[in-house]
N, C-alpha and C positions, 0 to 999 in steps of 0.2 A: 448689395444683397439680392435685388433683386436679376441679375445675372447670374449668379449663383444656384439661384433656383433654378433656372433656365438650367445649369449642367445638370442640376437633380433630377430633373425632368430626363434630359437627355440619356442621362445614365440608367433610369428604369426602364428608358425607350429600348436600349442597347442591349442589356440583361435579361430582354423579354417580359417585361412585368405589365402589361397592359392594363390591369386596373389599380397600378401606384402611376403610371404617366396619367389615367384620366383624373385618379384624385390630387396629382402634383399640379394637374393645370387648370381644375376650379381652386385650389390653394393660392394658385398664382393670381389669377383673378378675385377673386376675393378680398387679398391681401394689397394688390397693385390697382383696382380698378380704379378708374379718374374720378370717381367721390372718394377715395379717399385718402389719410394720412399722408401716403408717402408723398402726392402732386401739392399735399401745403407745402412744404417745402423743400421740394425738387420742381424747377420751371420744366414745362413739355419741350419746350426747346431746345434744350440739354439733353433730355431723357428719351430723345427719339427712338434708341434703340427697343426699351422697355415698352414704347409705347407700339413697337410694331411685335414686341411678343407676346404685348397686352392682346392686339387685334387677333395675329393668328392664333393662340389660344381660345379665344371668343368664338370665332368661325371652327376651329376644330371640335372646342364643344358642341357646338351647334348642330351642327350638321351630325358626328355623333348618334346626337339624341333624335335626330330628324330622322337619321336609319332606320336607328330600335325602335322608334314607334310607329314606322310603316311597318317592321315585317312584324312584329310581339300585337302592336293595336295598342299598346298600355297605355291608360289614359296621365300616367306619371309620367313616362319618356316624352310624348305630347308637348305636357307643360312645363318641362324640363328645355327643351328645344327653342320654345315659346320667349322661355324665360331667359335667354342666351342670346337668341337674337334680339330681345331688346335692350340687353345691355348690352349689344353692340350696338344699335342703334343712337342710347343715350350716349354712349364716349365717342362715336364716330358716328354725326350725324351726317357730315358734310364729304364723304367720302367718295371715291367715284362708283364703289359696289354699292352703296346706303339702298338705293332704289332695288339693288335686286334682292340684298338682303331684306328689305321691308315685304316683297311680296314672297318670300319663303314663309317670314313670318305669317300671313295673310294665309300661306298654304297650309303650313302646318294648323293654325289656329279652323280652316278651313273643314280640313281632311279630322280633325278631333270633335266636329259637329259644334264647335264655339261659332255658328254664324254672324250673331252681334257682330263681337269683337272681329270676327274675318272682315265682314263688311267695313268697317273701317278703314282696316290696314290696307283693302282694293284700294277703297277710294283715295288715300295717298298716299298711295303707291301711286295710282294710274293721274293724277291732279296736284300733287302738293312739290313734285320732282319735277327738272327740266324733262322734256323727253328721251326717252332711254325704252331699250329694246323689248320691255315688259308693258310696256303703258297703257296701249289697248286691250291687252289679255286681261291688264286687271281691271280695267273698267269696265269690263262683260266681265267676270269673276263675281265684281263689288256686283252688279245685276242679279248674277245665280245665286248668291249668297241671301240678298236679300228676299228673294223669293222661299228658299229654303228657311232662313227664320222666321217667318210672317206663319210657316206652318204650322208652328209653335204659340201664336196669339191669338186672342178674341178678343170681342168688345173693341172700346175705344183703344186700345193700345195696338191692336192689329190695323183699323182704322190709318193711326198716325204713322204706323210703322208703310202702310200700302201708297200713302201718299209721298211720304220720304223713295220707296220704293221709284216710284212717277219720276220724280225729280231724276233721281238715276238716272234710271235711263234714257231719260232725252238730254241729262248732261253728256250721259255715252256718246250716243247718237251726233250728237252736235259739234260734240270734242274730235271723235275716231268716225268721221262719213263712209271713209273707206273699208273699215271693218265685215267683214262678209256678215258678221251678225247686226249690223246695224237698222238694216231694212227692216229685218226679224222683230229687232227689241221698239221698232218706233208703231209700228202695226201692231206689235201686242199692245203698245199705251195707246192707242187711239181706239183702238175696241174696248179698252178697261173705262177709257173716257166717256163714250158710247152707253156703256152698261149703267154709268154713275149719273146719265143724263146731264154730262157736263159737255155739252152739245159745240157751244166756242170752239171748246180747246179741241173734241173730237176732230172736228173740221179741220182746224189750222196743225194739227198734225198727222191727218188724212191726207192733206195736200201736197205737208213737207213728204211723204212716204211717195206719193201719186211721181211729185216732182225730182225724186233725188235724181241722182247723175254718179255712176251709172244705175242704169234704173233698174227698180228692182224685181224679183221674180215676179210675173204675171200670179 
């Protein structure tokens, strides 16, 4: 059955029908994804095939909707894309694309002003994967991110969100030394530290700044 679909798909591909191939292949997904019916009693092991139309299905969606809402803005296409790349995420977490697929998600959730949510998907992305060709980009990301939400708070909740903030970045810093922004983001927390009369930490991250290798702009 589910091969089947795959020629239906194929066939509206053929015939030029481009909005029966995108609803043939959330149908597919839908219908086939690894929560549910057909993996109780079909093993993945067997069903390798289905399980590589399930993927490129999932990334074709994705990316799709990633398009339409760079060039439209629409805040549905956005969460449409959002919402594709993390059900690729859940069926194929252990993937060898998983990390770069996690920071599209992070982009698009990003570029749709959900900073929260972005700020996360940086952070592992850039933390929770072996290293991979995205890792520092998004730990400065998960950084801008959270500066850009924090704009949005007050009171205690901007407070907790400023100190989570902290943490960032001298996780960045620590993680990515080489990063050309790294100098940048450890000199912006040792002034924020400064400002908050948290005088220790100002120092011992004055220092690390004073001391990196290579050193950094006068």
């Amino acid at each position: 059955a589910p091969l089947l679909q795959v020629e239906v798909i194929e066939a509206y591909k053929q015939g030029g029908f481009p909005s029966l191939v995108l609803e043939g292949k959330k149908g597919f997904v839908e219908r086939y994804g690894m929560d549910g019916e057909f993996w109780v009693r079909n093993p993945r092991e067997s069903n390798t095939e289905v399980a590589a139309h399930l993927k490129s299905n999932l990334i074709d969606l994705a990316q799709y909707y990633h398009a339409e809402a760079q060039k439209d803005g629409k805040i549905s296409d956005y969460q449409e894309a959002a919402n594709w790349y993390r059900k690729y995420l859940s069926y194929f977490p252990g993937e060898a694309d998983s990390a770069n697929t996690n920071f599209l998600l992070a982009e698009i959730l990003f570029e749709s002003k959900d900073f929260r949510a972005a700020t996360a998907e940086y952070e592992r992305t850039s933390y929770e994967y072996e290293p991979h060709a995205k890792s520092a980009e998004a730990g400065y990301a998960a950084v801008l991110a959270y500066r850009e939400h924090e704009k949005m708070l007050d009171g205690s909740a901007k407070r907790e969100w400023h100190s989570q903030y902290l943490d960032s970045g001298l996780k960045f810093a620590d993680t990515y030394p080489l990063h050309p922004e790294s100098g940048a983001v450890l000199t912006t927390v040792a002034e924020d530290l400064f400002q908050q009369n948290q005088f220790d930490l100002a120092i011992a991250v004055g220092q690390a700044v004073v001391a990196k290798q290579p050193p950094v702009d006068p």
